[in-house]
C-alpha positions in Angstrom: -83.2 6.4 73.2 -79.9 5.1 73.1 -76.8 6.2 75.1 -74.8 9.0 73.7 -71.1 7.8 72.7 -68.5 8.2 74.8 -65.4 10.2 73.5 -62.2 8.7 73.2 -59.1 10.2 75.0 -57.5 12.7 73.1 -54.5 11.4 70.8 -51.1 13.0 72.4 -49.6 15.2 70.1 -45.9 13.7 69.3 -43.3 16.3 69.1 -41.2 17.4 65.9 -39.0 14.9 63.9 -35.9 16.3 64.3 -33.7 17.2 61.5 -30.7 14.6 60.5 -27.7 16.6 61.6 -24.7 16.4 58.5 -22.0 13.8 59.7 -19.4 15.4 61.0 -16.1 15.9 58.7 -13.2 13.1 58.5 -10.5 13.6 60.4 -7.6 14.2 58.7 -5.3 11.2 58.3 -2.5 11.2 61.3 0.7 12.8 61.4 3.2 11.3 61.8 5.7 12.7 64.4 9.3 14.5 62.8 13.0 13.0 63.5 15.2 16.0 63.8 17.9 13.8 63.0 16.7 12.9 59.7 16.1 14.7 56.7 12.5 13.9 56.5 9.4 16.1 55.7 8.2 17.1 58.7 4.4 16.5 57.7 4.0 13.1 56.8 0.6 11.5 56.1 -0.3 7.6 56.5 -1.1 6.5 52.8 -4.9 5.5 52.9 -6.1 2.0 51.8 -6.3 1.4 48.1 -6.5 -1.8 46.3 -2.5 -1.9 45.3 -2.0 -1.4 49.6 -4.7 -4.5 50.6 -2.7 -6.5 47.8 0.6 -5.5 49.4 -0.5 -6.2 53.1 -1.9 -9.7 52.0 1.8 -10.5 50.3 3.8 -9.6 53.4 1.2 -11.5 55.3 1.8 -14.6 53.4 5.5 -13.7 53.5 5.3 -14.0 57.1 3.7 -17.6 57.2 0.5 -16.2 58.5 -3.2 -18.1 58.3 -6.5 -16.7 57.4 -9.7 -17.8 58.0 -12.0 -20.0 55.5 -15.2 -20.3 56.1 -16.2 -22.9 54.1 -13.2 -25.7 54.4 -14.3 -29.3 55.2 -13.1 -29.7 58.8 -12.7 -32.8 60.9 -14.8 -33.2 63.6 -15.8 -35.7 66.7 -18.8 -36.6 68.0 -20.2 -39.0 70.6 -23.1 -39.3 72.4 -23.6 -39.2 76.3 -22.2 -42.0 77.6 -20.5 -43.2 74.2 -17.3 -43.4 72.4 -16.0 -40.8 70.0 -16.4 -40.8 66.3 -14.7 -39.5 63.9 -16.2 -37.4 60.8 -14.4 -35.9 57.4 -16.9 -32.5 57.9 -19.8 -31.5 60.0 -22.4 -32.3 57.3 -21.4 -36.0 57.5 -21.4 -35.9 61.3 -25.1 -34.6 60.9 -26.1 -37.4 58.7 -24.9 -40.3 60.7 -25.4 -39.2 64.0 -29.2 -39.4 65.0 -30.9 -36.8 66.8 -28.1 -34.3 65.5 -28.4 -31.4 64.1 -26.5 -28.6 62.5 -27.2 -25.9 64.9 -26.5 -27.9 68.1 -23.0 -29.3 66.5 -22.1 -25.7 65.8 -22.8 -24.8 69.7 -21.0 -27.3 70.4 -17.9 -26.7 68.4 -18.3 -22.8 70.1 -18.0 -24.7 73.7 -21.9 -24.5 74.3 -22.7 -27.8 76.9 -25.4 -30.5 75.8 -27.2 -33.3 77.7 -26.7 -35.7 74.7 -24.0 -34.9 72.8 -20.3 -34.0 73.0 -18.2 -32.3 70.2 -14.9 -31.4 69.4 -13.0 -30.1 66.4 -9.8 -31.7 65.5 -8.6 -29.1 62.5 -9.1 -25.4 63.0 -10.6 -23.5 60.3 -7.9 -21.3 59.8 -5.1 -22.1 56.7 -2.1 -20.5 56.4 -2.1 -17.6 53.3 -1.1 -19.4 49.7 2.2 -17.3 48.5 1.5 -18.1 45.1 -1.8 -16.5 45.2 -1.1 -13.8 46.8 2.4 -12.6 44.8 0.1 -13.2 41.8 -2.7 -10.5 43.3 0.2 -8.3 44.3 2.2 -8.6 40.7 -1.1 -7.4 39.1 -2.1 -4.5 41.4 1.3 -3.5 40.4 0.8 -3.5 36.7 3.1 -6.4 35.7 2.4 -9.0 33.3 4.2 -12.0 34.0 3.2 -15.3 34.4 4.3 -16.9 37.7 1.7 -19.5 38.2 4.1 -22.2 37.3 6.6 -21.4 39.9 4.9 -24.2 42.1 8.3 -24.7 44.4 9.2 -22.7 46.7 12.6 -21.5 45.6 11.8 -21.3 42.3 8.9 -18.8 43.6 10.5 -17.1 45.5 13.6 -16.6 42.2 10.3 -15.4 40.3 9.0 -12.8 42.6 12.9 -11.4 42.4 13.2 -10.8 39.5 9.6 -9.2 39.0 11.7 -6.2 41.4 13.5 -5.1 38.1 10.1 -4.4 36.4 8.3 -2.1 38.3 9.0 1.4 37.1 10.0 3.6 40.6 9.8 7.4 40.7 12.7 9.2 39.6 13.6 10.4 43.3 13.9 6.8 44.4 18.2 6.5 44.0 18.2 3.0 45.1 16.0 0.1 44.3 14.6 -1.9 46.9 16.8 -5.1 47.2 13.9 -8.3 48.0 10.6 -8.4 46.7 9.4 -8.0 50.5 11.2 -4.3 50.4 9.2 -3.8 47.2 5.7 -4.2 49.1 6.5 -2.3 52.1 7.8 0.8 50.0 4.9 0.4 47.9 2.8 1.0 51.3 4.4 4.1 51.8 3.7 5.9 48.8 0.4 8.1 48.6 -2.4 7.5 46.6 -1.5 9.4 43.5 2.0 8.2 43.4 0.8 4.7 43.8 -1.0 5.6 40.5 1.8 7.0 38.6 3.9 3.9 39.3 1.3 1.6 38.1 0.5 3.1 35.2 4.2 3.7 34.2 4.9 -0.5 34.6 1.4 -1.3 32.9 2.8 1.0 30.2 6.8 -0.6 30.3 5.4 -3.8 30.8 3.0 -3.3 27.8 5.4 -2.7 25.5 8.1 -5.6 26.6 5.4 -7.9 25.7 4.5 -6.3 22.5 8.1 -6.5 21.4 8.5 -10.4 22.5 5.0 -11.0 20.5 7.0 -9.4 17.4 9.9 -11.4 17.7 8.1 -14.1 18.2 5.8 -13.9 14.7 9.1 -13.1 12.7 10.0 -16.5 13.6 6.9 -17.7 12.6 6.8 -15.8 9.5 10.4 -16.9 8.9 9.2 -20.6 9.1 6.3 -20.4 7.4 8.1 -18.9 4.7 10.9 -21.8 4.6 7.9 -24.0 4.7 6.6 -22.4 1.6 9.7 -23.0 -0.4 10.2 -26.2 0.6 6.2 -27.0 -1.1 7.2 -24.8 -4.4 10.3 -26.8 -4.8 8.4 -29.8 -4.4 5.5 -28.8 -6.9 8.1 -27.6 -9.1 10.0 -31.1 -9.4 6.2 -32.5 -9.6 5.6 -30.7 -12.9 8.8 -31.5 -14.2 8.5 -35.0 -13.7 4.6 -34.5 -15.4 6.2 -32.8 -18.4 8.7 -35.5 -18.6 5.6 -37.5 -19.0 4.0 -36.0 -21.5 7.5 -36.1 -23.6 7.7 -39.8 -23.2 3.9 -39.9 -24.5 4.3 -38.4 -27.6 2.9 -34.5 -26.9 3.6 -32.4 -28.5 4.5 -29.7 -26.2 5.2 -26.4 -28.1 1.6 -26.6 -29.7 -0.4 -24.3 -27.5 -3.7 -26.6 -27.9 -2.0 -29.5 -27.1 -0.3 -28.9 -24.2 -3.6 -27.3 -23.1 -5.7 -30.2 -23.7 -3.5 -32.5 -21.8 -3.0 -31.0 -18.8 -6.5 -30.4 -18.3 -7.1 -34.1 -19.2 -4.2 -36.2 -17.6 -1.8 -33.7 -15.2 -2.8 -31.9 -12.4 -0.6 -29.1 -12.1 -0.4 -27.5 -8.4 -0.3 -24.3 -8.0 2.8 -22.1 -6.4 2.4 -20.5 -3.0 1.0 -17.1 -2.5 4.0 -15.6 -2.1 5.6 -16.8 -5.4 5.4 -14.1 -7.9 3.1 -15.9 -10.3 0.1 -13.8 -11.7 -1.5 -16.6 -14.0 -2.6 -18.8 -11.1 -6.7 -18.2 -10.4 -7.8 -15.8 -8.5 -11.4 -16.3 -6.6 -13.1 -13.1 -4.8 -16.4 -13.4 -3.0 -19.1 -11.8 -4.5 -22.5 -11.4 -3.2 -21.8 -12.6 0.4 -19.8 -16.1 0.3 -20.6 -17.0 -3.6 -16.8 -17.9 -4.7 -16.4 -16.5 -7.9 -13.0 -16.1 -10.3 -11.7 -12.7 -11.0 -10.7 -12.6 -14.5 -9.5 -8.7 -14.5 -9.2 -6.0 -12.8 -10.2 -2.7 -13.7 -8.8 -0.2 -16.3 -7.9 3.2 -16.1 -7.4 4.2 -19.9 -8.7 3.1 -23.6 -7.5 3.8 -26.7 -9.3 3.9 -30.3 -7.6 3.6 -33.2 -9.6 4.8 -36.6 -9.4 6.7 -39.8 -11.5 9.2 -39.0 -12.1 11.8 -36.0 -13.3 11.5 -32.8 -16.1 14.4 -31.6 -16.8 15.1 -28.2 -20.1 16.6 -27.0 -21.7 18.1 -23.8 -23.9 15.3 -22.0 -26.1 18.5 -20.8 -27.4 19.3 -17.4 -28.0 22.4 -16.0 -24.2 23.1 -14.4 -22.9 21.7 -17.3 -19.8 24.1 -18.2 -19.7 22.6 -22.0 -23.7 23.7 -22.6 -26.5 22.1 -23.8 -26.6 18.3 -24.6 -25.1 17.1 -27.9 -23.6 20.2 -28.1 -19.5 19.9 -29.8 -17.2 20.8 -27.3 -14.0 19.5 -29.5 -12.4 17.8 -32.2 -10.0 14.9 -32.0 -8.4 14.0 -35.7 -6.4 10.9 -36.4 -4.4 11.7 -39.6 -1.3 9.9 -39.2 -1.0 6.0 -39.4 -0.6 6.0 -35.6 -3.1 8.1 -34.1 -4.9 7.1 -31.2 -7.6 8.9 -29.3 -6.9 8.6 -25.7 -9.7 8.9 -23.1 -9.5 7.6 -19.7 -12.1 5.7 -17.5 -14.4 8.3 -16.4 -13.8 10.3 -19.7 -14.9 7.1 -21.5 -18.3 6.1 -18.6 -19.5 9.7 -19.6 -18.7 11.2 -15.6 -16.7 14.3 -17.0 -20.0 15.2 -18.1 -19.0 14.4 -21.9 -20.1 12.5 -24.4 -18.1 10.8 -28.0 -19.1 9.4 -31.2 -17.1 8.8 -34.3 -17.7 10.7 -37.4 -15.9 9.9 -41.2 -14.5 6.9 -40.3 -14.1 3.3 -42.1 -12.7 1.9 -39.0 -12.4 1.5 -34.9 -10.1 -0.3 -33.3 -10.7 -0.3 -29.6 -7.6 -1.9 -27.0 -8.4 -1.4 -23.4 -5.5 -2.9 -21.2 -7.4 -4.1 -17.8 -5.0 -4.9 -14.8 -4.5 -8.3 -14.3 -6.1 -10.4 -11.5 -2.7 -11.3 -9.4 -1.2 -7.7 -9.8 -5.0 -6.2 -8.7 -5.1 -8.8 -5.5 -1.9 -7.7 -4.8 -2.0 -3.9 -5.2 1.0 -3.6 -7.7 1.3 -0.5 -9.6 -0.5 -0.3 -13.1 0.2 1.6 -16.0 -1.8 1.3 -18.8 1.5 2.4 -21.2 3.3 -0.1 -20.2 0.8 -2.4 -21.3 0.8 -1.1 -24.8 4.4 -1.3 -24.7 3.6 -5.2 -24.4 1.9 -5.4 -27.2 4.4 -3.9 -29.2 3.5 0.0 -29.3 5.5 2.5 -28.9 4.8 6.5 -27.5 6.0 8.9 -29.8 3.9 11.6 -29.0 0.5 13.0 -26.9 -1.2 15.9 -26.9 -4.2 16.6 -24.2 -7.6 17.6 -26.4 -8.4 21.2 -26.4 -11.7 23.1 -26.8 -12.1 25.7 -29.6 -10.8 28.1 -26.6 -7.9 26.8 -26.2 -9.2 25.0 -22.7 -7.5 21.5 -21.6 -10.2 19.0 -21.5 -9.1 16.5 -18.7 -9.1 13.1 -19.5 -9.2 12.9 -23.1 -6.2 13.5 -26.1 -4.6 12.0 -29.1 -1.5 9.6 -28.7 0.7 8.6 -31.5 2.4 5.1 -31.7 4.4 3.0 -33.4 4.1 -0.6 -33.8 6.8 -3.4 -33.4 6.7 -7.1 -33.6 10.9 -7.3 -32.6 12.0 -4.8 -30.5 14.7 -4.0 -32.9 12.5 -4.6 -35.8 11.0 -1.4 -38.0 7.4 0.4 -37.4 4.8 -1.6 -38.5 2.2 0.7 -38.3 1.0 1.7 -41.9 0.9 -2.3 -42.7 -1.2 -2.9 -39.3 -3.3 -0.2 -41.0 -3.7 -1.5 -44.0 -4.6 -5.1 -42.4 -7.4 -3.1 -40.4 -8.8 -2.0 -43.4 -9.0 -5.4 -45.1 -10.7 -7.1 -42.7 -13.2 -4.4 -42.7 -14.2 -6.1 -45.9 -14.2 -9.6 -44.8 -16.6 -8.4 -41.5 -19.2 -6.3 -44.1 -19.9 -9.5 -45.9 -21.9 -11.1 -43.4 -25.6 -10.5 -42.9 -28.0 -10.2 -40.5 -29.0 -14.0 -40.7 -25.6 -15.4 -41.5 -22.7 -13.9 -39.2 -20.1 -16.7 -40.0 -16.3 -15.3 -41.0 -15.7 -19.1 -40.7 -16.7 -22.5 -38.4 -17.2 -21.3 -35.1 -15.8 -17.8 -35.9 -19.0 -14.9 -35.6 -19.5 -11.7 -35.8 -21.6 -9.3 -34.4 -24.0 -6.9 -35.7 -25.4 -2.9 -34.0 -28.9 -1.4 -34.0 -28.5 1.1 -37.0 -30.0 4.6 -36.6 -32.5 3.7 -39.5 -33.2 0.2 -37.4 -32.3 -3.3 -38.6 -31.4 -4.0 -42.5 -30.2 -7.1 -44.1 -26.8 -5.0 -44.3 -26.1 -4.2 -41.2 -24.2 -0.5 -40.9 -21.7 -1.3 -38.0 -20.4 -4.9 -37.8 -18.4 -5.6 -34.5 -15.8 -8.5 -33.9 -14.6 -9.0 -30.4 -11.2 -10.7 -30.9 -10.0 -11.0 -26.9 -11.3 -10.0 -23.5 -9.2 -11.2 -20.4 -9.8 -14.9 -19.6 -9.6 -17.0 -16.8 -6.3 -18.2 -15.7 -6.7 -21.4 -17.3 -6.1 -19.8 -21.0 -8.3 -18.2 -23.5 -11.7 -19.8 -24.2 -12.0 -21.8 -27.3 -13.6 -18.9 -28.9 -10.6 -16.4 -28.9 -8.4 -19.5 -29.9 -10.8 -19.9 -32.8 -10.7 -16.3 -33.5 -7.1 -16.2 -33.2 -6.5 -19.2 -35.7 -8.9 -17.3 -38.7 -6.1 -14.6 -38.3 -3.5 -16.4 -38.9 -5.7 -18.8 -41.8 -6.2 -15.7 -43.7 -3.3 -14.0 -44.0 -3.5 -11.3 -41.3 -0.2 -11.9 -39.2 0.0 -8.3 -38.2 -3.4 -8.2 -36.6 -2.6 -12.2 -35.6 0.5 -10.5 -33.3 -1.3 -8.3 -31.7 -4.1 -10.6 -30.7 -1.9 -13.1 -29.5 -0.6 -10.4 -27.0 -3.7 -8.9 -26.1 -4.8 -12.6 -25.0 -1.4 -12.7 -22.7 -1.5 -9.3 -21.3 -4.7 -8.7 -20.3 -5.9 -6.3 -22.9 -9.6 -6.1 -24.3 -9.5 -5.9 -28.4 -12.5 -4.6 -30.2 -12.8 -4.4 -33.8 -15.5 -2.3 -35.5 -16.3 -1.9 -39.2 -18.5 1.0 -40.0 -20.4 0.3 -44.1 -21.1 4.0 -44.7 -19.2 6.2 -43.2 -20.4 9.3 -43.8 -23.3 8.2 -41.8 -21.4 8.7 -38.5 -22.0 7.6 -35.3 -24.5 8.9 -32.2 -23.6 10.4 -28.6 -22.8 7.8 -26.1 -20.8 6.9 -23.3 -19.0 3.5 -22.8 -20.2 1.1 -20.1 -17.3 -1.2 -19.3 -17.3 -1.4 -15.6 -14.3 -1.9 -13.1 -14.1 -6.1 -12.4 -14.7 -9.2 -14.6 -15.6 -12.4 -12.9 -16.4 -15.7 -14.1 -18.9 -18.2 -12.8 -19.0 -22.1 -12.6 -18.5 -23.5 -16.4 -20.3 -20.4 -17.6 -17.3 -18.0 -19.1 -19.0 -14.9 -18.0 -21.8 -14.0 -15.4 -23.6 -12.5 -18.3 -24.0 -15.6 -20.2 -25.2 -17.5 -16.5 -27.7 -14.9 -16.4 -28.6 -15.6 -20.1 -28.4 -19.1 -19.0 -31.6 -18.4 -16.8 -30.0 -20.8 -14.2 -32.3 -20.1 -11.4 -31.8 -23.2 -8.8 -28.0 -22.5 -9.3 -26.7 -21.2 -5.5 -24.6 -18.7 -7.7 -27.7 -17.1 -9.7 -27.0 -13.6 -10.2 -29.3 -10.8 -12.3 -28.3 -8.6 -14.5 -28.6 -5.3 -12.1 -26.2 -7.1 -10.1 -23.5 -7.5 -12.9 -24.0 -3.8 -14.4 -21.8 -2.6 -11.6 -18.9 -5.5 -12.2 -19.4 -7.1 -15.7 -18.1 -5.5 -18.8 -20.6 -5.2 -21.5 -19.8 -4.1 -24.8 -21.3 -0.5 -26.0 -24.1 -0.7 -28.3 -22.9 3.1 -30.2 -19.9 3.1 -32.2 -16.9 5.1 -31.3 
């Protein structure tokens, strides 16, 4: 049987932790004692340490010439062993090295006057270096709030001339009457300021100071600008002398320079023209936007705010329906606009026109449309000129006489739409032109009904275009369309317009010759439409020209890239892409 256990002593119970007691509170800073012969506050508290105070203390330190302590500075040293001569080392890490037996623990016993059987050891440079001024007025100058650069002042006088004048910067409180006199005064009033005033004064100078260097920074850049803008001229006077001296060129070449084609054809071919600067006012020099991240494309147009359609009959508008639609159901006639006089236009703006007044148009009884839609032109949209789409017409030769906004039966203004009435002038001082302009419209309605779906030709390289009737196709097509001009690029109309423009003039239409010729200058879209029954009328639409025109590589639009099917091109773009920027031409008739 075995032995019972025996029991271990019992485990002394160990009294109660005791509870931390709370610090007890700060003292309050000293006071310091009143001068009855002064007029000084009687309680007067010592300003606690704050990083502007440190920076202060470390500038009159090196203002007196005192040294600090480095820790890590190489330091010369000697060493020798018992009985041996000294020797002489750049830093205790070489004396360790070269001296066998040595190591860095004994040597720094030694250096602290600890005694060795084998070694000796002495320090010939003391680790302390005297306080860098240039530093520390550079520490100080910031905690202050100042800005200035005084790293250069490498003398001594000249730092010292520097720190001087820094005095003058530093934004005082009002109560102080007189500045300090030395920079060294600065620091040591500084010191006596209490925390909150030490703020106020910093942020006042980082405030002053922020705003002297703003203002050298401006004056600075209007020299620049000045320059750069001297510069400039000096390169547009240049280029300027260059294309006269091309010009003179071409003279002694035989060109013949007031034929349009010409002149065209040889600059492109032989002369290369440079462009003026930027700032020049020049709007027929190219204009490239990005589009579609960094694909560099050429803005032909900008966009247009108003269009104007010129016909003999009327112009209907109609609800585009929706349930909140204050003009009723869809296709439902909300008014009447009639173009009785030679001069009548109907006038609808942008988002009249795109259908987002909730209405829609169609032209009824009418031989003839006439659409002009003046677009603003690439320079004056890059540069954010003011654009009036009147004083476009008025470049082409029209005249306001008269506009009235359309109505409903009610009597209700309908915003954005109306009728306009102009006259037409080839010299300013010339008669109105308008009837005969009219008359020229309706004669080249003729000439644009004799084509046929399979031959479109008004003459070599000169086509028409043909709409989806409402019946579907026919061999005689009911609307028959002629674009004459859409803006171009900046390096002149494509050989198409000229083509175009040329038939005018071949067959005896200078009228409507005029005003394509200024359309092509002015920016101004010109759309003819000739309508073979006109009692047949037009369907509800809305237009779709959108707001930009761009141009891509040799292609003259990005719809006919598109059409092109270029897919390895780094510029490909699909249609849904262009609906948004590309003008297309509306399939109804107006």
């Amino acid at each position: 049987r075995r032995a019972p256990r025996a029991r271990a002593p019992p485990i002394p119970s160990q009294p109660p932790r005791k509870r931390r007691s709370k610090p007890p509170p700060a003292k309050p800073a000293a006071l310091a004692q009143q001068n009855l012969n002064t007029s000084e506050s009687a309680i007067v508290a010592v300003a606690p340490q704050t990083p502007l105070v440190d920076a202060a203390n470390y500038a009159l330190r090196a203002l007196a010439g005192e040294s600090e302590d480095v820790a890590n500075a190489s330091q010369i040293v000697e060493v020798k062993k018992d009985g041996g001569e000294w020797k002489k080392f750049t830093s205790k890490s070489k004396a360790v090295q070269k001296i066998r037996g040595l190591t860095t623990y004994v040597l720094d016993d030694l250096l602290e006057g600890k005694a060795s059987d084998m070694f000796e050891a002495r320090r010939l440079v003391s680790n302390k270096r005297p306080i860098s001024k240039l530093q520390a007025f550079t520490w100080a100058a910031d905690a202050l709030g100042l800005r200035h650069d005084i790293s250069k002042a490498t003398a001594l006088g000249d730092l010292d001339a520097c720190v001087l004048e820094l005095v003058d910067h530093v934004v005082l409180p009002d109560s102080v009457k007189v500045r300090p006199p030395s920079w060294e005064a600065l620091l040591k009033y500084v010191k006596s300021l209490s925390s909150r005033d030490q703020r106020v004064l910093v942020e006042k100078t980082r405030r002053a100071e922020n705003e002297r260097v703003l203002k050298l920074r401006e004056a600075g850049c209007d020299l620049g600008r000045e320059a750069q803008r001297e510069l400039r001229r000096e390169e547009a006077e240049e280029g300027r002398l260059r294309d006269v001296e091309a010009l003179r060129d071409l003279l002694l070449l035989g060109y013949n320079l007031l034929d349009d084609k010409t002149t065209q054809r040889a600059f492109e071919g032989e002369v290369k023209v440079s462009y003026l600067p930027s700032h020049v006012v020049d709007d027929r020099r190219p204009v490239y936007v990005k589009y579609k991240g960094d694909h560099r494309v050429e803005l032909k147009a900008g966009p247009w705010p108003d269009r104007y359609a010129w016909g003999d009959g009327v112009l209907e508008l109609g609800s585009a329906g929706g349930a909140d639609n204050p003009y009723g159901p869809r296709e439902t006639l909300v008014a009447t606009i009639s173009r009785q006089a030679p001069g009548d236009f109907a006038w609808f703006d942008c988002d009249g026109a795109c259908g987002d007044r909730r209405l829609l148009h169609r032209g009824q009884r009418g031989r003839v449309a006439v659409t002009l839609t003046p677009r603003q032109p690439a320079g004056a949209y890059v540069r954010q000129r003011p654009f009036s789409s009147l004083e476009q017409m008025q470049k082409l030769g029209f005249r306001l006489v008269e506009e009235e906004a359309a109505t409903t039966a009610s009597g209700e203004t309908i915003e954005g739409f109306g009728r306009c009435s102009f006259t037409f002038h080839v010299d300013e001082d010339g008669p109105d032109q308008m009837p005969a302009l009219r008359e020229e419209f309706l004669r080249f309605r003729g000439d644009l009904l004799g084509v046929t779906l399979k031959d479109k030709r008004l003459a070599e390289g000169v086509y028409a275009s043909t709409r989806r009737t409402q019946n579907g196709a026919t061999d005689a097509p009911q609307v028959v369309s002629f674009m004459f001009s859409v803006p171009c690029r900046a390096t002149g109309a494509t050989p198409r317009t000229e083509r175009a423009l040329q038939h005018l003039k071949d067959q005896g239409y200078p009228l409507m010759a005029t005003l394509d010729h200024r359309c092509i200058l002015n920016s101004v879209a010109f759309e003819f439409l000739a309508y073979r029954d006109p009692s047949v009328g037009g369907k509800w639409h809305v237009d779709r020209a959108k707001d930009l025109l761009l141009s891509a590589l040799q292609m003259k639009s990005v719809t006919m890239k598109e059409d092109a099917n270029l897919k390895r091109s780094k510029q490909h773009f699909t249609r849904e892409d262009v609906a948004q920027m590309e003008e297309c031409s509306d399939d109804s008739v107006i």
